[in-house]
DOFI-221851 format. One record per residue: residue number from 0; residue in one letter; z, y, x of N, C-alpha, C in turn. Coordinates in nm, 2 decimals, always signed. Layout:
REM residues N
+-----+------+--------+--------+--------+--------+--------+--------+--------+--------+--------+
: seq : type :   n_zz :   n_yy :   n_xx :  ca_zz :  ca_yy :  ca_xx :   c_zz :   c_yy :   c_xx :
+-----+------+--------+--------+--------+--------+--------+--------+--------+--------+--------+
: NUM :    A :      Z :      Y :      X :      Z :      Y :      X :      Z :      Y :      X :
...
+-----+------+--------+--------+--------+--------+--------+--------+--------+--------+--------+
//
This chain:
REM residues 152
+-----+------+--------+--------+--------+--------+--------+--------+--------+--------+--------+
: seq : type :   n_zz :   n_yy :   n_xx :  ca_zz :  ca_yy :  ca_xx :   c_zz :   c_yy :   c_xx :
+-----+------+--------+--------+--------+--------+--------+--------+--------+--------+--------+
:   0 :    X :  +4.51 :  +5.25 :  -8.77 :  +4.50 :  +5.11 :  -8.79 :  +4.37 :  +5.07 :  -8.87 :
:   1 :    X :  +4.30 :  +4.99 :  -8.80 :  +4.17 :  +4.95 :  -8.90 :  +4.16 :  +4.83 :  -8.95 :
:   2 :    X :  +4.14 :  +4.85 :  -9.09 :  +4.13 :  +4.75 :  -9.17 :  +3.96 :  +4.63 :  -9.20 :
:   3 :    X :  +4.05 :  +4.51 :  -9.26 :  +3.93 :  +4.46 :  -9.24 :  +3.87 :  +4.43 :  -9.39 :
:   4 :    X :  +3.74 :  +4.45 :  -9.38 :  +3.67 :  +4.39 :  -9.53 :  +3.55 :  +4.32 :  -9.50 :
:   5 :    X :  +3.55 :  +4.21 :  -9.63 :  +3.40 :  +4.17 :  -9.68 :  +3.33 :  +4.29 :  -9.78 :
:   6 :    X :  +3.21 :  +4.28 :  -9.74 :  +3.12 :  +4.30 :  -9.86 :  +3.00 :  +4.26 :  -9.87 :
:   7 :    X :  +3.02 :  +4.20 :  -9.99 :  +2.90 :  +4.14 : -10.07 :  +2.82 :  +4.16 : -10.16 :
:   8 :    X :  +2.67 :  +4.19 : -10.08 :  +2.58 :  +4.25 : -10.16 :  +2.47 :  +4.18 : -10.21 :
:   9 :    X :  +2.38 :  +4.25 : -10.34 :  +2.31 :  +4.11 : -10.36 :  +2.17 :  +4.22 : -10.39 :
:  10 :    X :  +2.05 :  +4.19 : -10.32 :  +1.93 :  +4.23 : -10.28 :  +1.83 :  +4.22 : -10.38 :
:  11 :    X :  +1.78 :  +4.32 : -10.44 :  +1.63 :  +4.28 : -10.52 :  +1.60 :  +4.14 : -10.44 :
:  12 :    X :  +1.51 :  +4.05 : -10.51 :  +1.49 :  +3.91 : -10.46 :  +1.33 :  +3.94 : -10.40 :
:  13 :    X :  +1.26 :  +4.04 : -10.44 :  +1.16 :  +4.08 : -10.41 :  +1.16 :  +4.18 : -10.26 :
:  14 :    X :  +1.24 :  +4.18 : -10.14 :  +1.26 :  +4.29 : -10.07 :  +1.22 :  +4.20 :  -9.99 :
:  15 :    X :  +1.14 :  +4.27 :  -9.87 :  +1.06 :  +4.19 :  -9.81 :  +1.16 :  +4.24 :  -9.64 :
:  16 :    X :  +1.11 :  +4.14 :  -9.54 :  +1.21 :  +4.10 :  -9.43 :  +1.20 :  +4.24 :  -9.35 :
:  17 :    X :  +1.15 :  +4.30 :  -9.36 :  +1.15 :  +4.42 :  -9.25 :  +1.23 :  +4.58 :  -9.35 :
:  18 :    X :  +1.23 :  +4.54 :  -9.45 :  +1.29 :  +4.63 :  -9.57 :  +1.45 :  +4.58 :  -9.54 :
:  19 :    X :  +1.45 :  +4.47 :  -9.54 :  +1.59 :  +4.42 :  -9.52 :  +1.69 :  +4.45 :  -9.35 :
:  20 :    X :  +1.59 :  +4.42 :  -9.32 :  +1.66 :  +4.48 :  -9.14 :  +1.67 :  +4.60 :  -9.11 :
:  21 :    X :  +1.57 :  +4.69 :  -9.18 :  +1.59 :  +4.83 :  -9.19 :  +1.73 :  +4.89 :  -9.23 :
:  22 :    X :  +1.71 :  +4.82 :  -9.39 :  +1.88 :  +4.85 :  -9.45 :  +1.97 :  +4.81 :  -9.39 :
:  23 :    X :  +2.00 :  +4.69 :  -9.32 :  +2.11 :  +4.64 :  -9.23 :  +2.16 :  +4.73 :  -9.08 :
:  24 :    X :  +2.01 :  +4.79 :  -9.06 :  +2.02 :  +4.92 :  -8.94 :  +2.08 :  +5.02 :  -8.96 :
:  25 :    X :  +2.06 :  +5.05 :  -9.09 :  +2.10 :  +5.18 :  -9.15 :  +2.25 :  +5.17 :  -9.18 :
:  26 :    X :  +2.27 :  +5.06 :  -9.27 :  +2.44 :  +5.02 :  -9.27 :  +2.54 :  +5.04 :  -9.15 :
:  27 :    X :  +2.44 :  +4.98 :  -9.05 :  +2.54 :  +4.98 :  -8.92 :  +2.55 :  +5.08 :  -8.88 :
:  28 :    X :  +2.48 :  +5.22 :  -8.84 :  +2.43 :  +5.36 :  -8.80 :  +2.55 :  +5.42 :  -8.89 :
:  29 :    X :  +2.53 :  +5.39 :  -9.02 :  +2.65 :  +5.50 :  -9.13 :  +2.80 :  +5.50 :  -9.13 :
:  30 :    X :  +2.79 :  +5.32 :  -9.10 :  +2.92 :  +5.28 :  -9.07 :  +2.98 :  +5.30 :  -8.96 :
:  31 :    X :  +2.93 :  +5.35 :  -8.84 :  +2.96 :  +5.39 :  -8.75 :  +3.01 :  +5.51 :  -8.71 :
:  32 :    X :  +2.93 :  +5.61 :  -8.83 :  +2.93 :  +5.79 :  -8.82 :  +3.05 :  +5.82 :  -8.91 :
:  33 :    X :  +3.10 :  +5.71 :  -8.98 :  +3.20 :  +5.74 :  -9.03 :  +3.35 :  +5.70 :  -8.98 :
:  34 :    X :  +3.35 :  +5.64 :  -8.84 :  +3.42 :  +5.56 :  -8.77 :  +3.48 :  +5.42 :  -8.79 :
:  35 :    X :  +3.39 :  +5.33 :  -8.81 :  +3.45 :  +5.22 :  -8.86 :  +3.31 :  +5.12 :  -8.79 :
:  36 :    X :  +3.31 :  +4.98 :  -8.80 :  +3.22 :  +4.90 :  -8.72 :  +3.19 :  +4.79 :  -8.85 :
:  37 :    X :  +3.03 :  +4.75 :  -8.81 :  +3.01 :  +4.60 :  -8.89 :  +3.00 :  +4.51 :  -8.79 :
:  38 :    X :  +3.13 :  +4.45 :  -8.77 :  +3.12 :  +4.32 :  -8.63 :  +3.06 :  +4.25 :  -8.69 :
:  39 :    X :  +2.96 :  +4.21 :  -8.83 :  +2.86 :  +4.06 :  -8.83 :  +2.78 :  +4.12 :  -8.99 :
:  40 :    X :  +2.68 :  +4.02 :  -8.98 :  +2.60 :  +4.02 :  -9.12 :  +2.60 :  +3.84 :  -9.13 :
:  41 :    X :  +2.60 :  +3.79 :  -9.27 :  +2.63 :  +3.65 :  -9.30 :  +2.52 :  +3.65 :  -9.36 :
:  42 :    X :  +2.39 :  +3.61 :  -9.35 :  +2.28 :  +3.57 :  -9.41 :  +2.30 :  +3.41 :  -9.47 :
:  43 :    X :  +2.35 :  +3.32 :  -9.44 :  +2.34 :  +3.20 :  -9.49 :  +2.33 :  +3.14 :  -9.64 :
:  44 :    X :  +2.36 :  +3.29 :  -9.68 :  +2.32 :  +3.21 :  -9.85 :  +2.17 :  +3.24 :  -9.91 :
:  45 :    X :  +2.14 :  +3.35 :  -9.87 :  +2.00 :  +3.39 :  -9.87 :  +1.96 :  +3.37 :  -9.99 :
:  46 :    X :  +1.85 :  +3.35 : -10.05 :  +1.82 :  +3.34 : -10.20 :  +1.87 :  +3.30 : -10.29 :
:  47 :    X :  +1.91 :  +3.32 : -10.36 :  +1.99 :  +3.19 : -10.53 :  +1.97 :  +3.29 : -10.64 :
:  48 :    X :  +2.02 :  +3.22 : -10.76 :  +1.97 :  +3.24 : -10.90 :  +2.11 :  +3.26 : -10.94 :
:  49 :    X :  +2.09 :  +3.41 : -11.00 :  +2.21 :  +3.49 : -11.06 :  +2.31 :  +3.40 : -11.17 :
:  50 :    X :  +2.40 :  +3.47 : -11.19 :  +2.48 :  +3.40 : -11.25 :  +2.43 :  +3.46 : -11.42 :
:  51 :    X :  +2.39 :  +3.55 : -11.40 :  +2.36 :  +3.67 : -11.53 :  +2.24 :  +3.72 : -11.50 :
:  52 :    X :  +2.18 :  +3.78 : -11.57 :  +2.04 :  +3.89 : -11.53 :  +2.11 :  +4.03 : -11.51 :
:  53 :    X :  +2.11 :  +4.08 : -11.40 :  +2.15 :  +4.22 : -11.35 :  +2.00 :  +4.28 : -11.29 :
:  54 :    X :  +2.01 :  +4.38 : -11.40 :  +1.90 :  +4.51 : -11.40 :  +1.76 :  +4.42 : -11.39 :
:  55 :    X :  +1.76 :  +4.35 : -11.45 :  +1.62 :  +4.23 : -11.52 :  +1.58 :  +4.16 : -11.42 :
:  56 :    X :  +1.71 :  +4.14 : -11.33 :  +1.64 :  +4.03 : -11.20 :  +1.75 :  +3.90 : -11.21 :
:  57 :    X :  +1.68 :  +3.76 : -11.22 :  +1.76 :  +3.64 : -11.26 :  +1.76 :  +3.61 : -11.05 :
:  58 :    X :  +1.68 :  +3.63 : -11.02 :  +1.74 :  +3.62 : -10.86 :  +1.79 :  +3.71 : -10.70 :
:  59 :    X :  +1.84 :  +3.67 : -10.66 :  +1.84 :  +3.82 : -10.54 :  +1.92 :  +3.76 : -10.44 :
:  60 :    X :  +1.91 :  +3.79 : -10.32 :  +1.91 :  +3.76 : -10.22 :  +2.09 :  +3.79 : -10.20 :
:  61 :    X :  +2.18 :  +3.73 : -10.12 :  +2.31 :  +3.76 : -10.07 :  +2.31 :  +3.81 :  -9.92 :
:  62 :    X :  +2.43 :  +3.89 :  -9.90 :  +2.43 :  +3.93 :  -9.79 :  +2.57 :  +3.95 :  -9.81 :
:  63 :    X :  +2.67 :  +3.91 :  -9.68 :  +2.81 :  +3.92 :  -9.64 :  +2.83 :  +4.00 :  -9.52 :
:  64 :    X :  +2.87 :  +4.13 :  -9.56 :  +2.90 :  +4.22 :  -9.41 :  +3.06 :  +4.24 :  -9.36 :
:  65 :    X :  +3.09 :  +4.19 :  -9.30 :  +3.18 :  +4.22 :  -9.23 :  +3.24 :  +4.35 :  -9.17 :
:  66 :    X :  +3.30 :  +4.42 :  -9.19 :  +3.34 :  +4.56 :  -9.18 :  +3.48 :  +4.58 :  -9.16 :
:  67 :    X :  +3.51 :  +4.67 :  -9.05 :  +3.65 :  +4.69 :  -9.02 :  +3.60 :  +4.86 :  -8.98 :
:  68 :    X :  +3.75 :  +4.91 :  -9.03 :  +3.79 :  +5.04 :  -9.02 :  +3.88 :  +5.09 :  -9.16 :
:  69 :    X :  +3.87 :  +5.26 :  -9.20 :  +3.97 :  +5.30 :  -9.27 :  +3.93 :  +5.33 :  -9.41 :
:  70 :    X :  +3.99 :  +5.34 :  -9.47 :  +3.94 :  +5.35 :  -9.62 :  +3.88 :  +5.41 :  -9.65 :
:  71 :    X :  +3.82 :  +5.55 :  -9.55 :  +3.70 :  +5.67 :  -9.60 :  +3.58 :  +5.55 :  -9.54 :
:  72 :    X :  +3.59 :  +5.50 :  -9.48 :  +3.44 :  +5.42 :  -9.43 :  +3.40 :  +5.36 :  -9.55 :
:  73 :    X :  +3.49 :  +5.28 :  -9.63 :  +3.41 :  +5.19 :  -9.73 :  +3.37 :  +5.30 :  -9.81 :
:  74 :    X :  +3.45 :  +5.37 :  -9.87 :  +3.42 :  +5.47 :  -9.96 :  +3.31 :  +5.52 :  -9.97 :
:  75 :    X :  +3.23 :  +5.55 :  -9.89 :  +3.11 :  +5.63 :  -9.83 :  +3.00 :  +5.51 :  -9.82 :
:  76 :    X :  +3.05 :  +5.39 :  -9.76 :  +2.98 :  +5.23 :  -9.79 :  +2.90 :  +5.19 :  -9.91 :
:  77 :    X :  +3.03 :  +5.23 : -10.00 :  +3.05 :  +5.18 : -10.13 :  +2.93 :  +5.27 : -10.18 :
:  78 :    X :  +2.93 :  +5.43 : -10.15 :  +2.83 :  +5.52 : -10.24 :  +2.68 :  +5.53 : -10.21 :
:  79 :    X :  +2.68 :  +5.47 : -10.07 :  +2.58 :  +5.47 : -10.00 :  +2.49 :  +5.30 : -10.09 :
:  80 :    X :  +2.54 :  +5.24 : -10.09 :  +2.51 :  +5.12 : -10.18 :  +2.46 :  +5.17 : -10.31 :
:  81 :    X :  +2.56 :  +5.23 : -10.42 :  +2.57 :  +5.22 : -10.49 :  +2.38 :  +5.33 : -10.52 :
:  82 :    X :  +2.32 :  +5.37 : -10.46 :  +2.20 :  +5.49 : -10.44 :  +2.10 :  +5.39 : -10.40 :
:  83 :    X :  +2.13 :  +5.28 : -10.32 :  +2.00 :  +5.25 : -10.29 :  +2.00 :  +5.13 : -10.37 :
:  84 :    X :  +1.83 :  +5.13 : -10.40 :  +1.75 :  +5.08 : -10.47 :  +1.71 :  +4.94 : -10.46 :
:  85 :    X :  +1.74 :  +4.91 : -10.34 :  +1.75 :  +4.77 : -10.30 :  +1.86 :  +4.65 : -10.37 :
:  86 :    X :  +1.98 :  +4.75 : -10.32 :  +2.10 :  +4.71 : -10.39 :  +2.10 :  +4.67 : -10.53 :
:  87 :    X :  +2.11 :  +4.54 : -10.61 :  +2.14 :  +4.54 : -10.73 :  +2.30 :  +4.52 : -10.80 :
:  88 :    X :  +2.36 :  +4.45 : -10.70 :  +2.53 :  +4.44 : -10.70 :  +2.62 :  +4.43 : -10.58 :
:  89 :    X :  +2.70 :  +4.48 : -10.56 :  +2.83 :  +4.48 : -10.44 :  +2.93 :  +4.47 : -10.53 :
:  90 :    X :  +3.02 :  +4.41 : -10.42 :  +3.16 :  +4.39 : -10.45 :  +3.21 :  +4.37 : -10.28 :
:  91 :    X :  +3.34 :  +4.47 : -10.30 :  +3.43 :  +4.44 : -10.14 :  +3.56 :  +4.42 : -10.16 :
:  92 :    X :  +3.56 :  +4.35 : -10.06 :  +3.71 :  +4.26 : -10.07 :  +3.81 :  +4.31 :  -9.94 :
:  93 :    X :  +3.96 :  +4.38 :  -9.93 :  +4.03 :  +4.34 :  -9.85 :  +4.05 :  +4.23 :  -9.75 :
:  94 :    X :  +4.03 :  +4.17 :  -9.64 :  +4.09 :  +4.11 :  -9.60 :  +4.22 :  +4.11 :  -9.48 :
:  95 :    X :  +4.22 :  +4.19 :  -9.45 :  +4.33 :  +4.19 :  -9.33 :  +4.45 :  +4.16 :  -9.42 :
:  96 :    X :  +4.50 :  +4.18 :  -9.53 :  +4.62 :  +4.12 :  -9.60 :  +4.63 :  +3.99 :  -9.62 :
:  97 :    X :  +4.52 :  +3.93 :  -9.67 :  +4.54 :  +3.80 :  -9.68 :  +4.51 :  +3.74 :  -9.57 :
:  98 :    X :  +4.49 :  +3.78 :  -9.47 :  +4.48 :  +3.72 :  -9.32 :  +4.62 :  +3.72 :  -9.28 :
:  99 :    X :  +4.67 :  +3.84 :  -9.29 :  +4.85 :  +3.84 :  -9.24 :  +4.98 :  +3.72 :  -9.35 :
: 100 :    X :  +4.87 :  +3.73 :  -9.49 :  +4.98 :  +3.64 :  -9.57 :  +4.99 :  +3.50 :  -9.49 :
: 101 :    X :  +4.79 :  +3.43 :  -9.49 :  +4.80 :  +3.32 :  -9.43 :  +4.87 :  +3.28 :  -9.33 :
: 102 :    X :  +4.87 :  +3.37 :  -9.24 :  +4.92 :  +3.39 :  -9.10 :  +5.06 :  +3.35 :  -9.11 :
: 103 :    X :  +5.17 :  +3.40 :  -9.21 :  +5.28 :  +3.38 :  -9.29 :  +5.31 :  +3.27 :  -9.32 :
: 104 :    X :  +5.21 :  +3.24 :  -9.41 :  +5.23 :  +3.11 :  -9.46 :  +5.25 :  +2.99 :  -9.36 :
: 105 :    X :  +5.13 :  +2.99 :  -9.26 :  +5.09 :  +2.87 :  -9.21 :  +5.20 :  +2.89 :  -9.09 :
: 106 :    X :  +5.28 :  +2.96 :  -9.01 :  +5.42 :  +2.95 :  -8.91 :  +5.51 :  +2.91 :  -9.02 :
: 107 :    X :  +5.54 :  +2.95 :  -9.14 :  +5.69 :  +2.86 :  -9.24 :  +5.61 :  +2.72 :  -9.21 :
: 108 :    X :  +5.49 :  +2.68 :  -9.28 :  +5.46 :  +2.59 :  -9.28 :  +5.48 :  +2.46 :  -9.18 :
: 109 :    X :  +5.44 :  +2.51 :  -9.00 :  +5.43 :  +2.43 :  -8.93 :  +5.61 :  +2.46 :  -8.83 :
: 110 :    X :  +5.71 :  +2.58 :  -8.89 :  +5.84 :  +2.54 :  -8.86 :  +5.90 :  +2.50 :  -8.90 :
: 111 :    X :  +5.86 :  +2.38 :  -9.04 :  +5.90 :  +2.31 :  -9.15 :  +5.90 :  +2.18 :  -9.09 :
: 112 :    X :  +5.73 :  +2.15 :  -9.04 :  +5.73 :  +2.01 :  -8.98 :  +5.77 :  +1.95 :  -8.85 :
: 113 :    X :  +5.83 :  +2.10 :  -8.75 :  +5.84 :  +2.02 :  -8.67 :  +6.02 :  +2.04 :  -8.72 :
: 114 :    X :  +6.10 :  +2.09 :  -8.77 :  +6.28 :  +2.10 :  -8.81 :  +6.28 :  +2.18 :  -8.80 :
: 115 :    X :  +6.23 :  +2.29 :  -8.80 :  +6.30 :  +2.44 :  -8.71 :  +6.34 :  +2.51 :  -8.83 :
: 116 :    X :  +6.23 :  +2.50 :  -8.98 :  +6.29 :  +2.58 :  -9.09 :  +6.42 :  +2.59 :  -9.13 :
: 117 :    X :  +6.46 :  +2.66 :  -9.19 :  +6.59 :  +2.70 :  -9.28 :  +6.64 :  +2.54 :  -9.32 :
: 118 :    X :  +6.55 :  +2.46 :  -9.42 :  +6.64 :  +2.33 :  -9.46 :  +6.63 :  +2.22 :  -9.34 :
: 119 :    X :  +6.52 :  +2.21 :  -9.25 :  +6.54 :  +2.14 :  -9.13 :  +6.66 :  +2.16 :  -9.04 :
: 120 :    X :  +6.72 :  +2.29 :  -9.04 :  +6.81 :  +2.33 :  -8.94 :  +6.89 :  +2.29 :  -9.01 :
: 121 :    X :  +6.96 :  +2.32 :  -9.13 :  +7.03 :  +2.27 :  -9.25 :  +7.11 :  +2.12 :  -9.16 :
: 122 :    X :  +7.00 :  +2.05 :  -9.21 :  +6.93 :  +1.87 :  -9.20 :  +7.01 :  +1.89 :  -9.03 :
: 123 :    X :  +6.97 :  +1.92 :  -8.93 :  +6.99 :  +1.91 :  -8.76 :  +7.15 :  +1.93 :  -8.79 :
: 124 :    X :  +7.18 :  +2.02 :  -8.83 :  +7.35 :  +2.06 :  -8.83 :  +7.42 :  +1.99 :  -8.86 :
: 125 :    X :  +7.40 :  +1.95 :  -9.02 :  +7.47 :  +1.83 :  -9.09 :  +7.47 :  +1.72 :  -9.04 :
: 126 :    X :  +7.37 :  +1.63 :  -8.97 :  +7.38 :  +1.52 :  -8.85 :  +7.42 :  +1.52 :  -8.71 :
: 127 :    X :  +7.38 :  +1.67 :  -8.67 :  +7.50 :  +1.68 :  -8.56 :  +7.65 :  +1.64 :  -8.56 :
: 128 :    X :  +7.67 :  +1.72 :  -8.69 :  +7.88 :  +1.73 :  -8.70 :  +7.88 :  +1.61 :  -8.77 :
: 129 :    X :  +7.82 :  +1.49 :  -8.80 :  +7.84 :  +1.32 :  -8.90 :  +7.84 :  +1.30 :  -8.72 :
: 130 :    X :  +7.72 :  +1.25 :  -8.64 :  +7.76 :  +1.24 :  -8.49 :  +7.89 :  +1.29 :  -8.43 :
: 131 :    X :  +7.92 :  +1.40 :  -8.46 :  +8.04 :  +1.45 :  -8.38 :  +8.16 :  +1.36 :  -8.43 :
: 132 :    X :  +8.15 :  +1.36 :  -8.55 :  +8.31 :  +1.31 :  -8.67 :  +8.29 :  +1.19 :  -8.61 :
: 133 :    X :  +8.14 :  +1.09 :  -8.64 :  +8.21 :  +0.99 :  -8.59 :  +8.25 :  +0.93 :  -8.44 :
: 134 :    X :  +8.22 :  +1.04 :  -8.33 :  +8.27 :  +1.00 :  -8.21 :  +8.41 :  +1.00 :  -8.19 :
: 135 :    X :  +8.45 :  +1.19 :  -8.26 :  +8.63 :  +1.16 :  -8.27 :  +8.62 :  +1.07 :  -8.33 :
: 136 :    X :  +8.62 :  +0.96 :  -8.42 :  +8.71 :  +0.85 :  -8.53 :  +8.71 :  +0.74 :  -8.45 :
: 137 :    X :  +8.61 :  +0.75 :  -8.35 :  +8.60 :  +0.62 :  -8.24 :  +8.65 :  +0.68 :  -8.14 :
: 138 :    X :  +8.70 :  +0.77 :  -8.11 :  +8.82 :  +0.78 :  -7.97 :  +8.95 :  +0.73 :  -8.01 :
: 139 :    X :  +9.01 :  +0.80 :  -8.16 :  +9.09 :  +0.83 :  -8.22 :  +9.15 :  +0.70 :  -8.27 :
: 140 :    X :  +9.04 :  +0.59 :  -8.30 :  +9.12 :  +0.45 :  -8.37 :  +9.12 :  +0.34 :  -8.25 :
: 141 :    X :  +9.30 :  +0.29 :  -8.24 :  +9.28 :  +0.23 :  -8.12 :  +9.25 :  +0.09 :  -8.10 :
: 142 :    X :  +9.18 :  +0.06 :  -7.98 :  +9.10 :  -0.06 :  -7.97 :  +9.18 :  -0.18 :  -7.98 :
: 143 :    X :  +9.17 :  -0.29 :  -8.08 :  +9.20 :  -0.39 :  -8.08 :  +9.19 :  -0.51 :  -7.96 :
: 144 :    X :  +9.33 :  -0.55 :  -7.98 :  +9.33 :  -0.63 :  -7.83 :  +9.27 :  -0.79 :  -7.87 :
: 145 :    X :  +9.22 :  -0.87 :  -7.79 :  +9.11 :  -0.96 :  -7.83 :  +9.22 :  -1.09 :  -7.85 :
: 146 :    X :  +9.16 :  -1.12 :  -7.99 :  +9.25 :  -1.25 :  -8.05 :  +9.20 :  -1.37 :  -8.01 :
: 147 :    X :  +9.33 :  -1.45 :  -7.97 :  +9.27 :  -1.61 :  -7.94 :  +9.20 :  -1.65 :  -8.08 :
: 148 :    X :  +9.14 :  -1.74 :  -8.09 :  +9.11 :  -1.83 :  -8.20 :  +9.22 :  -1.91 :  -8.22 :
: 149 :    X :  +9.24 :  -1.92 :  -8.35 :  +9.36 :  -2.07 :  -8.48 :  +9.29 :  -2.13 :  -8.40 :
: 150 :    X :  +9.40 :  -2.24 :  -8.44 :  +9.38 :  -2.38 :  -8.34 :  +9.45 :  -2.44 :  -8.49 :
: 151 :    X :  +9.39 :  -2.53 :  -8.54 :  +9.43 :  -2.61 :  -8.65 :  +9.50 :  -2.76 :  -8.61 :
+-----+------+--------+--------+--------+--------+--------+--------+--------+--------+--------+
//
């Protein structure tokens, strides 16, 4: 079963564009020989200003890789990162768990709104058998026969 992760790495701000695609080649080549795949690279945040100074750089570039496979792949990810020189910070995230909670969450969620949940069914049953009672009490009470009107 292959698992899925983020990882987010954050680039000397000084690494120039062909330094950068190299490392992204190499990521994918390692990640591969270890059996696992990078279905994407997320460039869109691209330069910003650190939150902290890490290793005397106030800026550095982001990168989000997308990675699925088994726990020896990040492992080997993780050390291969942790050597190059480019790299000034990573952090990886799980996600296939919180994919399966959402997943969880949002079917309770939407067999809540249409009745289907546990207190909706509840709700369906308890107005069924009020329906039911009061059809017996209207078979069961007998019809009044139609009164003239007083005549004064």
């Amino acid at each position: 079963m292959d698992r899925k992760y983020e990882v987010m790495f954050i680039l000397r701000p000084d690494t120039s564009e062909e330094d950068l695609e190299k490392l992204l080649k190499t990521m994918e080549t390692n990640v591969a020989a270890t059996g696992g795949k990078v279905t994407s690279f997320d460039r869109s945040l691209g330069k910003r200003r650190l939150a902290y100074t890490v290793k005397k750089f106030i800026d550095g570039i982001y990168i989000l890789a997308f990675v699925e496979g088994p726990g020896t792949v990040l492992k080997e990810l993780e050390r291969r990162l942790r050597v190059q020189e480019l790299v000034i910070k990573f952090i990886t995230v799980r996600t296939d768990v919180e994919e399966k909670r959402l997943a969880k969450v949002k079917k309770l969620r939407d067999s809540k709104q249409r009745g289907q949940g546990t207190q909706g069914q509840a709700a369906a049953a308890a107005q069924a058998a009020a329906a039911a009672a009061q059809a017996e009490a209207a078979e069961a009470a007998p019809v009044p026969a139609a009164v003239p009107p007083a005549t004064v």
